[in-house]
Backbone and ligand atoms as CSV (ligand in chain L), in Angstrom:
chain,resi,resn,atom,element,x,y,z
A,1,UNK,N,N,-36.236,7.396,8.488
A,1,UNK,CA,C,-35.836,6.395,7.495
A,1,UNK,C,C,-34.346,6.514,7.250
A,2,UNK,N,N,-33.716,5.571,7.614
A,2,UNK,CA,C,-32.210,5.690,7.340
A,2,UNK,C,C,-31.766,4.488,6.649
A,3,UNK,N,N,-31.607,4.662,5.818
A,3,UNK,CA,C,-31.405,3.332,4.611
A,3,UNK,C,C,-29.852,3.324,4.081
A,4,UNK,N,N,-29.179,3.055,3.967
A,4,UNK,CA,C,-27.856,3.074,4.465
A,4,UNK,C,C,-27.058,3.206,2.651
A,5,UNK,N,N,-27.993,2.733,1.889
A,5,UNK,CA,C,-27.696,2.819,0.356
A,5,UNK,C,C,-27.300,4.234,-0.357
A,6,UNK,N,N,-26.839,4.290,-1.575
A,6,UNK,CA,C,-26.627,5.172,-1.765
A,6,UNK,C,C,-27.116,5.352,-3.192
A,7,UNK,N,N,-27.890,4.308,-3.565
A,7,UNK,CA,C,-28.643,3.971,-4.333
A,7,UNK,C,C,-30.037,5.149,-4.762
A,8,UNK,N,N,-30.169,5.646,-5.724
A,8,UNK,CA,C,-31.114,6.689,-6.163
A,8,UNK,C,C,-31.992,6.201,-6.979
A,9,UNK,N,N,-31.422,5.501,-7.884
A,9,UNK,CA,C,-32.296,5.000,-9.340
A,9,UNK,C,C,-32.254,3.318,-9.679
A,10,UNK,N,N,-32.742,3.242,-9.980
A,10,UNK,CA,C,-33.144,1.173,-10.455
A,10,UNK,C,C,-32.087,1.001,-11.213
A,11,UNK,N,N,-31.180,-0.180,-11.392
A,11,UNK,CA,C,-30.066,-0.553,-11.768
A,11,UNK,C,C,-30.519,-1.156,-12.553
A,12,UNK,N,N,-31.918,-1.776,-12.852
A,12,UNK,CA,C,-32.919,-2.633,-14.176
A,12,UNK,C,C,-33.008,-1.603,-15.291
A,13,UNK,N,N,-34.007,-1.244,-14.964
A,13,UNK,CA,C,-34.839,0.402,-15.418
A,13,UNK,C,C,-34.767,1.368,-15.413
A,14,UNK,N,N,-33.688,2.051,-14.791
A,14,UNK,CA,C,-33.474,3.488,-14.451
A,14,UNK,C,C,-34.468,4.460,-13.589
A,15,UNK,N,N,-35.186,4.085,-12.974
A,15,UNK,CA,C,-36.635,4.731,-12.382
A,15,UNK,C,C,-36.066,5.168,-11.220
A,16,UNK,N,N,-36.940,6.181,-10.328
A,16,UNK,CA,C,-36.403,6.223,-8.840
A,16,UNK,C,C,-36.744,5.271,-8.293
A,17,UNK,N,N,-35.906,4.874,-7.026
A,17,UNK,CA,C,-35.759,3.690,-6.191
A,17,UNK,C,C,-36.883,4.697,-4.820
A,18,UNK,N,N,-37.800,4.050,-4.454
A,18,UNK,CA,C,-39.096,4.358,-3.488
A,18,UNK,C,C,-38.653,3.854,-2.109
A,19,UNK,N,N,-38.880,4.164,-0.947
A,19,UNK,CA,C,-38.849,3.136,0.113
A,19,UNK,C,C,-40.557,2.493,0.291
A,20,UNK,N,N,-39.927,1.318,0.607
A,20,UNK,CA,C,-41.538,0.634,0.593
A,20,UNK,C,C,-41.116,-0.785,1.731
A,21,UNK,N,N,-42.043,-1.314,2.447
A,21,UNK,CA,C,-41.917,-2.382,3.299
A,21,UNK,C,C,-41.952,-3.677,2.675
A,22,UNK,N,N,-40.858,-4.612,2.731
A,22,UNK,CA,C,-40.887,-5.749,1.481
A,22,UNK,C,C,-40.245,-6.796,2.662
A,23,UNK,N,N,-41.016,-7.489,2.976
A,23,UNK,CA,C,-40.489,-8.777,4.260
A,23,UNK,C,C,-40.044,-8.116,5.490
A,24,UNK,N,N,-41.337,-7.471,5.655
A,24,UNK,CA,C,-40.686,-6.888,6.864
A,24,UNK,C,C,-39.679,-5.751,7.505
A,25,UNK,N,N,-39.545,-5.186,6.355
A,25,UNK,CA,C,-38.130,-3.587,6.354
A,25,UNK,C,C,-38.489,-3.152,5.549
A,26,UNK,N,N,-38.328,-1.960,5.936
A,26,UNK,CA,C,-38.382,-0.644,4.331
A,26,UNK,C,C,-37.243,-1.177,3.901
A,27,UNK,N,N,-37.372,-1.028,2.697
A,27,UNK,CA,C,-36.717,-1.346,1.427
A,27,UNK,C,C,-36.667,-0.183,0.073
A,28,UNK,N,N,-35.481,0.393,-0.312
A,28,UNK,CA,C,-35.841,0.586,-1.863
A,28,UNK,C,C,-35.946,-0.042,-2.623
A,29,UNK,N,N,-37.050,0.661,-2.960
A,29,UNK,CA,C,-37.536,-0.595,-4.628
A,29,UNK,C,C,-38.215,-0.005,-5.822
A,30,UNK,N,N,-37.875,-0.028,-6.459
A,30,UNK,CA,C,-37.975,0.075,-8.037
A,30,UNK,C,C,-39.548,0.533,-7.882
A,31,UNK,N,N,-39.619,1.941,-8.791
A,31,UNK,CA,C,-41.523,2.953,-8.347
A,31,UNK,C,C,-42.241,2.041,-9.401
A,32,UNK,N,N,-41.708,0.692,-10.439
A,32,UNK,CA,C,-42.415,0.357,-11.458
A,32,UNK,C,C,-42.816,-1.234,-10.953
A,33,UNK,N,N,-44.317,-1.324,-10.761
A,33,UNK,CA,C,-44.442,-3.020,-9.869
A,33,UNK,C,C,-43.689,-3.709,-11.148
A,34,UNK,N,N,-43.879,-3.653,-12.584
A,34,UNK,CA,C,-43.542,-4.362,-13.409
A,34,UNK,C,C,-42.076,-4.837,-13.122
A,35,UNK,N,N,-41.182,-3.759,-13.465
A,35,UNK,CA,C,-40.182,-3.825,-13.191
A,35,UNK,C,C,-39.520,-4.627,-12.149
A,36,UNK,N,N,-39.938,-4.060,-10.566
A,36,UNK,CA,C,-39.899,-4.904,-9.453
A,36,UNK,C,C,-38.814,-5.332,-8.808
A,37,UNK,N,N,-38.054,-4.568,-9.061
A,37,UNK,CA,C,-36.542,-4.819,-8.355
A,37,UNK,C,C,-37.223,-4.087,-6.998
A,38,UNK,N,N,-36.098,-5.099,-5.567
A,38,UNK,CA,C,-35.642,-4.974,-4.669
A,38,UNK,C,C,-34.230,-4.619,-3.905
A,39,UNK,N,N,-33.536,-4.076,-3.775
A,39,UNK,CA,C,-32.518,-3.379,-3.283
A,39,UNK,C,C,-32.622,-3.922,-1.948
A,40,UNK,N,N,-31.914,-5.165,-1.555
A,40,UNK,CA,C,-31.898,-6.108,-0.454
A,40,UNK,C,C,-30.812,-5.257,0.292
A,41,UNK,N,N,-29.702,-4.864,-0.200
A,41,UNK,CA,C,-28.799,-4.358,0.621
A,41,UNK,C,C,-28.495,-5.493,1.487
A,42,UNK,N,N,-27.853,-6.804,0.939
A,42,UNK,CA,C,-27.453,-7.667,1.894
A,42,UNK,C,C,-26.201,-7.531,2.256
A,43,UNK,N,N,-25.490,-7.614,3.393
A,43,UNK,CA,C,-24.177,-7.913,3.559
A,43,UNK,C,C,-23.289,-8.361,2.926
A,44,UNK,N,N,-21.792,-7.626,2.515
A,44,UNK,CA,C,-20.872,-8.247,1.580
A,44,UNK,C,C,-19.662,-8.546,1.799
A,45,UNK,N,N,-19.191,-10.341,1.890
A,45,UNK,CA,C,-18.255,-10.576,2.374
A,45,UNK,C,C,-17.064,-10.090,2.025
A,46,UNK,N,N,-16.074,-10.065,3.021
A,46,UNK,CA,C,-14.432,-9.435,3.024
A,46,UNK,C,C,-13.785,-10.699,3.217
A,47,UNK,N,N,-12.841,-10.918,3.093
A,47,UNK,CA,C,-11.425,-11.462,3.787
A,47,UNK,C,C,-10.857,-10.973,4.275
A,48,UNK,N,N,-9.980,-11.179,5.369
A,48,UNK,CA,C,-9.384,-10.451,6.327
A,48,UNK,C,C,-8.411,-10.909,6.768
A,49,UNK,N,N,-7.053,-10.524,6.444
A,49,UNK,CA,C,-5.742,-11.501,6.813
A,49,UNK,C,C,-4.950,-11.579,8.079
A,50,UNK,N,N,-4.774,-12.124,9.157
A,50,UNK,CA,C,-3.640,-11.892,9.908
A,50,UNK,C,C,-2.157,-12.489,9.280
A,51,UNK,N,N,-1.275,-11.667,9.046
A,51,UNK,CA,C,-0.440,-11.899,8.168
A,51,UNK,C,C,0.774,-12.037,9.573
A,52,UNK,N,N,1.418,-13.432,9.300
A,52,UNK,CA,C,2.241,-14.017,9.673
A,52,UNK,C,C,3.747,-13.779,9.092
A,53,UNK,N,N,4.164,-13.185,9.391
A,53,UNK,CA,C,5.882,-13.247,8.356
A,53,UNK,C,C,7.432,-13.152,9.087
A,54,UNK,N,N,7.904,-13.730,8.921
A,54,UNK,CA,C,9.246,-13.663,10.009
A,54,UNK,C,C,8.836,-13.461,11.328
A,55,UNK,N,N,8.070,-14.246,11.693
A,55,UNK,CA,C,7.857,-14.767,12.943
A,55,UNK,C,C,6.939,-12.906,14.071
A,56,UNK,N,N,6.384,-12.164,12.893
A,56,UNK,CA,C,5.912,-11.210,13.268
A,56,UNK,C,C,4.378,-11.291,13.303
A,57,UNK,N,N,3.608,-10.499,13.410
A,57,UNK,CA,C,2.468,-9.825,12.317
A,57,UNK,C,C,2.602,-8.569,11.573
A,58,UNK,N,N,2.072,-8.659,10.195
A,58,UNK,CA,C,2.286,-7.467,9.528
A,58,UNK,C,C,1.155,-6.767,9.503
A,59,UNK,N,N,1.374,-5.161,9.916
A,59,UNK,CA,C,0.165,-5.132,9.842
A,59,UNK,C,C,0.193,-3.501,8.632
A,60,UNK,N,N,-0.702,-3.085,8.083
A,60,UNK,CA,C,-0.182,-1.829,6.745
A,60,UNK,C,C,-1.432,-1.296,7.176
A,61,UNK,N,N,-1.027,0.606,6.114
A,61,UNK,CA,C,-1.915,1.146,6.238
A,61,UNK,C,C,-2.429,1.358,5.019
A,62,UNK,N,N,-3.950,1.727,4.651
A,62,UNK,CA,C,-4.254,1.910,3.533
A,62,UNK,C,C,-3.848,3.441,3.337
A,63,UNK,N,N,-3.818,3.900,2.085
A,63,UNK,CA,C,-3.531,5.262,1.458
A,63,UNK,C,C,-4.591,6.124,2.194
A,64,UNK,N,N,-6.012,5.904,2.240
A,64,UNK,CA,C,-7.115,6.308,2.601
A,64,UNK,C,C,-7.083,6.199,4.095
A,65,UNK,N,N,-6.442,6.062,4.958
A,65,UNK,CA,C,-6.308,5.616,6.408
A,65,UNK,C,C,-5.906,6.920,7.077
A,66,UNK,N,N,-6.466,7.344,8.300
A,66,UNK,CA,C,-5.509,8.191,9.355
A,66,UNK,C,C,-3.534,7.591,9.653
A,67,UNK,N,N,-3.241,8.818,9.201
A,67,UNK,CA,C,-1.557,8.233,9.549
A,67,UNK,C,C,-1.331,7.318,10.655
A,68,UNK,N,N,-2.362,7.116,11.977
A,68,UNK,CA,C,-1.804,6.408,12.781
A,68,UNK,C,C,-1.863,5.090,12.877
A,69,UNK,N,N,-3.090,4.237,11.765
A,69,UNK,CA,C,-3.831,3.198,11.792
A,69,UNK,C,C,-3.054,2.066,11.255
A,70,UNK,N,N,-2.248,1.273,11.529
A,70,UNK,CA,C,-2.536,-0.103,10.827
A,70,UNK,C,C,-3.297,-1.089,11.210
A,71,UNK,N,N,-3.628,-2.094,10.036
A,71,UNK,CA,C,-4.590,-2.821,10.221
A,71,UNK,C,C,-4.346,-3.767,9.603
A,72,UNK,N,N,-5.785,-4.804,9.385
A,72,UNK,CA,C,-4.867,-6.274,8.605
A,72,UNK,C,C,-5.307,-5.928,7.299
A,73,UNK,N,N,-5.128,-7.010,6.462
A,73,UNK,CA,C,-5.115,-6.963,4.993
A,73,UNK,C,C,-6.016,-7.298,4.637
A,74,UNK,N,N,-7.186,-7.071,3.958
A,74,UNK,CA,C,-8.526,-7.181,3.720
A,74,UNK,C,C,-8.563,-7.059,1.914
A,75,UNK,N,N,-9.887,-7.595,1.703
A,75,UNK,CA,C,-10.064,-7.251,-0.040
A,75,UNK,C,C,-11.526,-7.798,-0.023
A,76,UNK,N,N,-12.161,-7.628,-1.121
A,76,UNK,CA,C,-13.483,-8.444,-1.761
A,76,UNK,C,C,-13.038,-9.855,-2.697
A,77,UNK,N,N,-13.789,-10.585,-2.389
A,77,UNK,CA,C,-13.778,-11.917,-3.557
A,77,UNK,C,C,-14.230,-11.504,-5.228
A,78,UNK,N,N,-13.605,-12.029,-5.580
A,78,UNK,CA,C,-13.882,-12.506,-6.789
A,78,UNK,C,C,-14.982,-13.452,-7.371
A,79,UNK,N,N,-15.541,-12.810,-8.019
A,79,UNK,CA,C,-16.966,-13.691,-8.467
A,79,UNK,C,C,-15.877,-15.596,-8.446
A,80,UNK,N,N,-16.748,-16.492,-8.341
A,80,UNK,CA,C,-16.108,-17.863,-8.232
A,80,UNK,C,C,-14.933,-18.315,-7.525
A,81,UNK,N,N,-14.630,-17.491,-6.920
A,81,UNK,CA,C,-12.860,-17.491,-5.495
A,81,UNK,C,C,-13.323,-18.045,-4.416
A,82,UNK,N,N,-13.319,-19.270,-4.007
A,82,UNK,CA,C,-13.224,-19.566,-2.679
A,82,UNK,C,C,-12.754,-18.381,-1.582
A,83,UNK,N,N,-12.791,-18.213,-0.507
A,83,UNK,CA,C,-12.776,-17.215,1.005
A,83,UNK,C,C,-10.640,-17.822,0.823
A,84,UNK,N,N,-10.372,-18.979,0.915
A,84,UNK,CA,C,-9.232,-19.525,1.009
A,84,UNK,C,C,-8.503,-18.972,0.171
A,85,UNK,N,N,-8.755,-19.100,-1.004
A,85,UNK,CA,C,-7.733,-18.871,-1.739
A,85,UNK,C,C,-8.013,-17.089,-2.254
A,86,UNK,N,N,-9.270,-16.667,-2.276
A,86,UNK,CA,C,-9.010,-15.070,-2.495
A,86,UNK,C,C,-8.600,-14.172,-0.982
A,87,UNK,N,N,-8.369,-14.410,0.079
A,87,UNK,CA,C,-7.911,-13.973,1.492
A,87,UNK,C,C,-6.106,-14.194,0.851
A,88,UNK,N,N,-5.919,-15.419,0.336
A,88,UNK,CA,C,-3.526,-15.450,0.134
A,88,UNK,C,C,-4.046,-14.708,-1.192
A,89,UNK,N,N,-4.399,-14.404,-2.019
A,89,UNK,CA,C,-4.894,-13.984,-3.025
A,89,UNK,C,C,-4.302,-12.345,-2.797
A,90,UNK,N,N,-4.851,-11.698,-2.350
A,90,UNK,CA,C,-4.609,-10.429,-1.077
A,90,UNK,C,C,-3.822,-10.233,-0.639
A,91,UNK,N,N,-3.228,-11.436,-0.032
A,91,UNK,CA,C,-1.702,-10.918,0.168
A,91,UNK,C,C,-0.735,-10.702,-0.749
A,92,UNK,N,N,-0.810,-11.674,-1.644
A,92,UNK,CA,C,0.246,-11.690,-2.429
A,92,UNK,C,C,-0.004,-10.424,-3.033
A,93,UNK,N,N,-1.169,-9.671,-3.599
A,93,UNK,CA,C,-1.173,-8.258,-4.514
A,93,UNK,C,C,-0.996,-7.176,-3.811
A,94,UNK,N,N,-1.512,-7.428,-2.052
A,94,UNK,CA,C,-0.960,-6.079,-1.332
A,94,UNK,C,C,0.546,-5.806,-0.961
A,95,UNK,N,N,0.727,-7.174,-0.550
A,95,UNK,CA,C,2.079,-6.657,0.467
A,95,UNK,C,C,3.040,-7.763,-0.404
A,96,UNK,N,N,2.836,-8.157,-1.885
A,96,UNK,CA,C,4.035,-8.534,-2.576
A,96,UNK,C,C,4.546,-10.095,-1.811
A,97,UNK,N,N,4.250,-10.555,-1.200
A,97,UNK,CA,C,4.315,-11.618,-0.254
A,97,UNK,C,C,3.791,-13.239,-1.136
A,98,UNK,N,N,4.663,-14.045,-0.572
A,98,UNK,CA,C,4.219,-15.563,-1.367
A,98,UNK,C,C,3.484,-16.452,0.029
A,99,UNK,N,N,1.880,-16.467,0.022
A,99,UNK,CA,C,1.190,-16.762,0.784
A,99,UNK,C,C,1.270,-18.554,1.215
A,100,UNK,N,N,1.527,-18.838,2.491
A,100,UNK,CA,C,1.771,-20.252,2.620
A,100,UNK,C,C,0.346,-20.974,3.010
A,101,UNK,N,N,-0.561,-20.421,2.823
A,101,UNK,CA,C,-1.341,-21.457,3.289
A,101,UNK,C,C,-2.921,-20.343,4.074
A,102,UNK,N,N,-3.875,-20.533,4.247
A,102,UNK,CA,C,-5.133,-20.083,4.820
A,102,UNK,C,C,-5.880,-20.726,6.064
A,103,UNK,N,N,-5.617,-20.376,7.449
A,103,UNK,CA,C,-6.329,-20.860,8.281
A,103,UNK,C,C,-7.377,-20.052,8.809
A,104,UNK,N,N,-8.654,-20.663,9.186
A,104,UNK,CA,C,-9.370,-19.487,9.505
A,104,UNK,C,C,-9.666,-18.943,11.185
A,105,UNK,N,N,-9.904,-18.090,11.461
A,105,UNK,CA,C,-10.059,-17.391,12.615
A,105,UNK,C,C,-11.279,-17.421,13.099
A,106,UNK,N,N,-12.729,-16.904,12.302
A,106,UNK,CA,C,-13.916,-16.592,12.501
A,106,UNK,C,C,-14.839,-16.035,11.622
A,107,UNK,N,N,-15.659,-15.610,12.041
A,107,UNK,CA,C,-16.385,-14.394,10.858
A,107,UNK,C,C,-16.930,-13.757,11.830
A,108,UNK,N,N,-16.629,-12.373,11.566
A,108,UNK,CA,C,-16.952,-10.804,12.285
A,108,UNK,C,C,-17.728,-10.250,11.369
A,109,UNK,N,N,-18.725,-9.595,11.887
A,109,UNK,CA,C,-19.467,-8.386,11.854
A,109,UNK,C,C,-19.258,-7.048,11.370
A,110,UNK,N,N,-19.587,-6.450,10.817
A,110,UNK,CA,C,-18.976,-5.372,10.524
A,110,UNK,C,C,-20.195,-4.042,10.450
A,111,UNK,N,N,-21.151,-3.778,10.758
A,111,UNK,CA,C,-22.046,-3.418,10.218
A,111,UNK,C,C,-21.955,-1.793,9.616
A,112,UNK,N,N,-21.248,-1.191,10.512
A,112,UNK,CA,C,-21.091,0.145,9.687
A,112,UNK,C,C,-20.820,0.446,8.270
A,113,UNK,N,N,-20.023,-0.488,7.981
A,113,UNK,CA,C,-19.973,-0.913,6.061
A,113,UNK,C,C,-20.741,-2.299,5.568
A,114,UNK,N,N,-21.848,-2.542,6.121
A,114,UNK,CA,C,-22.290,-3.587,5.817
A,114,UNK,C,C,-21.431,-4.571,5.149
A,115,UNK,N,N,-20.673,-5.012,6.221
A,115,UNK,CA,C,-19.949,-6.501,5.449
A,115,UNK,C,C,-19.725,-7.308,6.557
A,116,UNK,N,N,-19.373,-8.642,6.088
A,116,UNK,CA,C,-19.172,-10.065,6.951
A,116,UNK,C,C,-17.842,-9.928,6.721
A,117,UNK,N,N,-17.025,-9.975,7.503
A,117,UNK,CA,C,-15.352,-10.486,7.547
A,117,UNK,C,C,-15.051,-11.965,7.632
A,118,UNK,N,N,-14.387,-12.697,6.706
A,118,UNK,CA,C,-13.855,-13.770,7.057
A,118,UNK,C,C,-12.202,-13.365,7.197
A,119,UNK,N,N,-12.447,-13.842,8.366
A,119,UNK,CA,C,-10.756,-14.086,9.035
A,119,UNK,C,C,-9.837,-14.678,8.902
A,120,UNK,N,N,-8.576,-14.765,8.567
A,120,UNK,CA,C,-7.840,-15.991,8.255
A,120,UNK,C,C,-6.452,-15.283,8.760
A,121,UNK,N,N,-5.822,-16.377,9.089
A,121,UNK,CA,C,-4.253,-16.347,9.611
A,121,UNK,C,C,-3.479,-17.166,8.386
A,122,UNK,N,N,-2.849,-15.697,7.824
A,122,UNK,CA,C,-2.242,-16.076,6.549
A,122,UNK,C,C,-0.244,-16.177,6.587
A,123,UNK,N,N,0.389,-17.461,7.033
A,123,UNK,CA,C,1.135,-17.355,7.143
A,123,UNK,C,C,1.917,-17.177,5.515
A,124,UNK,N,N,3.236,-16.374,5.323
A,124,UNK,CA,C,3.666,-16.114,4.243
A,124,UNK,C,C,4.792,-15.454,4.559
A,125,UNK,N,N,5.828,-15.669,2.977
A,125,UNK,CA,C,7.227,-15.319,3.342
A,125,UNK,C,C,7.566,-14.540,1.732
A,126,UNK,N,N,8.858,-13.890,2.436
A,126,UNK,CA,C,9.074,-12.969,0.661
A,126,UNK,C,C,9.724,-11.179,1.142
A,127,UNK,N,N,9.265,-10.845,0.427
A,127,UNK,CA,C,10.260,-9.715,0.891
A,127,UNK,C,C,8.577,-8.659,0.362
A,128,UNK,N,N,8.380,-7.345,1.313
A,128,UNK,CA,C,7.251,-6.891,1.349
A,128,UNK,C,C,7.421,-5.713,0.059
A,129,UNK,N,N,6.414,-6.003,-0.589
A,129,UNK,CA,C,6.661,-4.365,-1.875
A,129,UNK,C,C,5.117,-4.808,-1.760
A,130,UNK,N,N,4.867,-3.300,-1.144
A,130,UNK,CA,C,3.346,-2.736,-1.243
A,130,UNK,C,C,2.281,-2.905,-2.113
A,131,UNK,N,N,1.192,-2.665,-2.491
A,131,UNK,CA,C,0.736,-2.650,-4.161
A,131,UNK,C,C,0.076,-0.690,-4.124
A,132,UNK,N,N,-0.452,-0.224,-4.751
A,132,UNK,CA,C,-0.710,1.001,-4.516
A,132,UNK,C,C,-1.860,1.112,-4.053
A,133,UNK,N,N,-2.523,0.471,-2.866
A,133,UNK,CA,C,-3.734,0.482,-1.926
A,133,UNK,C,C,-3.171,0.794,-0.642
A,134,UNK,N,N,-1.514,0.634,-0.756
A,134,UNK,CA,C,-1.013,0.721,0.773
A,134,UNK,C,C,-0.202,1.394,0.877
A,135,UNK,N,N,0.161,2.257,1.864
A,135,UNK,CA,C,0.811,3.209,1.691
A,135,UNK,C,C,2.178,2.998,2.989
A,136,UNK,N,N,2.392,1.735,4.014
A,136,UNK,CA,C,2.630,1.950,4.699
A,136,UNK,C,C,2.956,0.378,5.610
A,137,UNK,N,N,3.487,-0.076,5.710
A,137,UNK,CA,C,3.438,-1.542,6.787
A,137,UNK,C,C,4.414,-1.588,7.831
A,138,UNK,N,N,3.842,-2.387,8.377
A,138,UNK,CA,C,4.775,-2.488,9.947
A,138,UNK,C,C,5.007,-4.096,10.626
A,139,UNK,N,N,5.917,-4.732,10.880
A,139,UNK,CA,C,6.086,-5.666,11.904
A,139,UNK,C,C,5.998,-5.281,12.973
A,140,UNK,N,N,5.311,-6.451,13.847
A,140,UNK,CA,C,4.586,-6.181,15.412
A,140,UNK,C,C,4.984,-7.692,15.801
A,141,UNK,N,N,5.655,-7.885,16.991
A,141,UNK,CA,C,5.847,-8.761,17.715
A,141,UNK,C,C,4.391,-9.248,18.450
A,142,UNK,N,N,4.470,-10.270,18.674
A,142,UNK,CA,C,2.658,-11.258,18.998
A,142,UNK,C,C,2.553,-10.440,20.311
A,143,UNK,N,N,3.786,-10.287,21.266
A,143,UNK,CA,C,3.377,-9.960,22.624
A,143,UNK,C,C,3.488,-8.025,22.833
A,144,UNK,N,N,3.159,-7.479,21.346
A,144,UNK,CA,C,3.678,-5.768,20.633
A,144,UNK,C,C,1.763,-5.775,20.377
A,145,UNK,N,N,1.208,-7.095,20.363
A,145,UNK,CA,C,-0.361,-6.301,19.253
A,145,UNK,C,C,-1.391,-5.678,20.628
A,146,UNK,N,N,-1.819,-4.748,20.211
A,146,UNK,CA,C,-3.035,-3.411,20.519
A,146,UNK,C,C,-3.316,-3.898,18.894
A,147,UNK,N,N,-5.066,-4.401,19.971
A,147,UNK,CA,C,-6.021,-4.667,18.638
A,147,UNK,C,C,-7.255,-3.661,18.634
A,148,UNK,N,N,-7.750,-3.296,17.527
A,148,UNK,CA,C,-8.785,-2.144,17.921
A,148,UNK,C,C,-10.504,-2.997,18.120
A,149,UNK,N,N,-11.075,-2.284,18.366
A,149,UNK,CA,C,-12.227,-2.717,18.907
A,149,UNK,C,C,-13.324,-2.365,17.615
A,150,UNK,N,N,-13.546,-3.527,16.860
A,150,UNK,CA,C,-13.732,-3.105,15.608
A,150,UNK,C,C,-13.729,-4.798,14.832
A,151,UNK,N,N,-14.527,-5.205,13.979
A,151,UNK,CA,C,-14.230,-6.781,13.053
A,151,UNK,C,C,-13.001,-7.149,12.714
A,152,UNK,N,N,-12.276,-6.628,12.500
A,152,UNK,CA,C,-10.794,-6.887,12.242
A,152,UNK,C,C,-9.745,-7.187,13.491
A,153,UNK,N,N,-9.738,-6.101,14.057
A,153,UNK,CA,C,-9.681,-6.223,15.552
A,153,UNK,C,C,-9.704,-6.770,16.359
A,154,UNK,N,N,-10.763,-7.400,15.992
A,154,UNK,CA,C,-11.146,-8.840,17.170
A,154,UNK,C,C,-10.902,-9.984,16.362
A,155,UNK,N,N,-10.853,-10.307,15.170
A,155,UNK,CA,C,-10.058,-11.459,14.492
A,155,UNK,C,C,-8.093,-11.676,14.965
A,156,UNK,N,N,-7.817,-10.078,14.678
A,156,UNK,CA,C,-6.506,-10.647,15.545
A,156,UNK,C,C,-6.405,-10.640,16.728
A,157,UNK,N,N,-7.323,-10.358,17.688
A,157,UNK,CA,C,-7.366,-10.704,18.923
A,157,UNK,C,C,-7.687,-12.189,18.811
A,158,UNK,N,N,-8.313,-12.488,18.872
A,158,UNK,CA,C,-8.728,-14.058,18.848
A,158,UNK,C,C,-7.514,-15.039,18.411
A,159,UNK,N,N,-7.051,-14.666,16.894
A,159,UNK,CA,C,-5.681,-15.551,17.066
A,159,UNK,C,C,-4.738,-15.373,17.945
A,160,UNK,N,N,-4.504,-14.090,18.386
A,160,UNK,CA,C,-3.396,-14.005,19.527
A,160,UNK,C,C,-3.649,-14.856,20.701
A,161,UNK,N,N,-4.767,-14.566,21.023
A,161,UNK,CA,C,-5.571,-15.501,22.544
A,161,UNK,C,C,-5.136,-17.037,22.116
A,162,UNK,N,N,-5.455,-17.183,21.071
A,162,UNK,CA,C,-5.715,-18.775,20.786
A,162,UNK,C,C,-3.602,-19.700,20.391
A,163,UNK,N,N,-2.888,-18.662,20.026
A,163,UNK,CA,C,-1.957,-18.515,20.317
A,163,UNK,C,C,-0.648,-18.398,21.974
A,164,UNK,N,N,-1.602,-18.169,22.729
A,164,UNK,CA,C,-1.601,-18.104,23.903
A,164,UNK,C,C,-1.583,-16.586,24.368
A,165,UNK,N,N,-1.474,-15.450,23.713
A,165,UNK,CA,C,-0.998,-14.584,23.825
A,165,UNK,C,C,-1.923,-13.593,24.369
A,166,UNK,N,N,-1.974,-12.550,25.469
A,166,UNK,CA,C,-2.689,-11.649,25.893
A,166,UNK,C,C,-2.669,-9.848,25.475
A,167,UNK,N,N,-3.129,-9.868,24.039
A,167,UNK,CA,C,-3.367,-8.511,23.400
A,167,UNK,C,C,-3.896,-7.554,24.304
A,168,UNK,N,N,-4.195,-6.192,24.529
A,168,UNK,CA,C,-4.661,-5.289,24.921
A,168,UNK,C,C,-5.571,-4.970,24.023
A,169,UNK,N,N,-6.385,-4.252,24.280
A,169,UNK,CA,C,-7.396,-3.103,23.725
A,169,UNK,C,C,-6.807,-1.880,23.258
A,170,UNK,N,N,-6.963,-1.609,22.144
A,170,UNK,CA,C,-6.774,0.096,22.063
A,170,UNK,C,C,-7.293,0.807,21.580
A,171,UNK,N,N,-7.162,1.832,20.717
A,171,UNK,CA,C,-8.141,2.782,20.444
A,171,UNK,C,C,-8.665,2.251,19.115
A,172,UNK,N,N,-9.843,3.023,19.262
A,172,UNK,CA,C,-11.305,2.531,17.716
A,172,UNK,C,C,-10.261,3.338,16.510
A,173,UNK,N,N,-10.197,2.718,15.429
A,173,UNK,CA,C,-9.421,3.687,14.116
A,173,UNK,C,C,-10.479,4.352,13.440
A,174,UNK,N,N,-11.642,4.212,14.554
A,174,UNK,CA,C,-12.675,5.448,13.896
A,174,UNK,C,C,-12.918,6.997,14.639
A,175,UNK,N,N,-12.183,6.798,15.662
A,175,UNK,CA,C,-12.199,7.772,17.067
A,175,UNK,C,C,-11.593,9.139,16.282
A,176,UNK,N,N,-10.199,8.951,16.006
A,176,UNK,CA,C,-9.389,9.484,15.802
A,176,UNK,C,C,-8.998,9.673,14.108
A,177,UNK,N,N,-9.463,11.079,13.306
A,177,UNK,CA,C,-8.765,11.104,12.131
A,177,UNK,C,C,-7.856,11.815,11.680
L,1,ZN,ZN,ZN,-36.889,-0.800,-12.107
C-alpha cells in the first residue's frame, strides 16, 4: 500500500484516516461511516512560467534547490485566479518583473508531487529583484537552453521547438543533490 498522502487523521473529525477501496483505489478515509470523508488525493494545479526578458529566458533557483538547478517559475493559484493571470501573477512576486501578457504552452504531468502544470510563456520586462523563494536567477540565450527531463522541462522544450529552436536534453534535477 503506498498512498502517497501524508495525511494521518480526518480533517472533518479528527479520527484516523483507514485505507479502504472507494471507486476503485484504496483510499484513506475517515474510520467513522457517519462522518465519511474521502481523501481523493486529486492532482493540484501549478503554473509554470517560461519567462521571456531581454530577449533571453530567465531561468532561477529556488532556496530549497541543489546549487546547480535552475528552473522556471512556478506557484499555486489562488482560490478564484484564472491559470492567466495567477502564472504573470508569479512573476511579478518572484523575480520583481512587470508581466506582459500569458501565452500558453501545454499542461504537463507531474506525478511525483501530484500536480498538473500549466505552462505559459510569460513575456515581461523590469529589472529582476528576487522575492525570498529564490535564491538565484540566470539569463539563457534560446539557442544556451538544456531542458531537464521532467514537467517543466518539457514545457520549455516545447516553446523552444515551436520557436524554431533545437534544445538538448540534460540532466534530471532529481539525479543529482
Ligand atoms: Zn471523519
Amino acid at each position: 500500500m503506498s498512498l502517497s498522502s501524508t495525511y494521518r487523521f480526518c480533517p472533518q473529525c479528527t479520527r484516523p484516516l483507514t485505507v479502504m477501496p472507494v471507486g476503485g483505489r484504496d483510499r484513506l478515509c475517515c474510520d467513522d461511516a457517519r462522518c465519511g470523508f474521502v481523501l481523493w488525493d486529486n492532482p493540484v494545479p501549478v503554473v509554470a512560467a517560461v519567462v521571456e526578458h531581454e530577449g533571453k529566458i530567465i531561468l532561477a533557483r529556488n532556496v530549497a534547490w541543489p546549487r546547480h538547478f535552475y528552473a522556471l517559475i512556478t506557484g499555486f493559484l489562488e482560490a478564484g485566479e484564472s491559470p492567466e493571470i495567477g502564472v504573470q501573477r508569479e512573476v511579478e512576486e518572484e523575480l520583481g518583473l512587470e508581466p506582459l501578457g500569458a501565452n500558453f504552452i501545454g499542461l504537463y504531468d507531474f506525478f511525483r508531487k501530484n500536480q498538473l502544470l500549466i505552462a505559459y510563456h510569460v513575456p515581461a520586462r523590469g529589472t529582476v529583484k528576487l522575492n525570498e523563494e529564490l535564491d538565484d536567477w540566470k539569463h539563457v540565450a534560446f539557442d544556451d537552453v538544456v531542458y531537464w527531463p521532467a514537467g517543466t522541462g518539457y514545457a520549455l522544450r516545447d516553446w523552444l521547438q515551436r520557436q524554431g529552436y533545437s534544445p538538448r536534453e540534460g540532466e534530471s534535477p532529481n539525479i543529482r543533490s
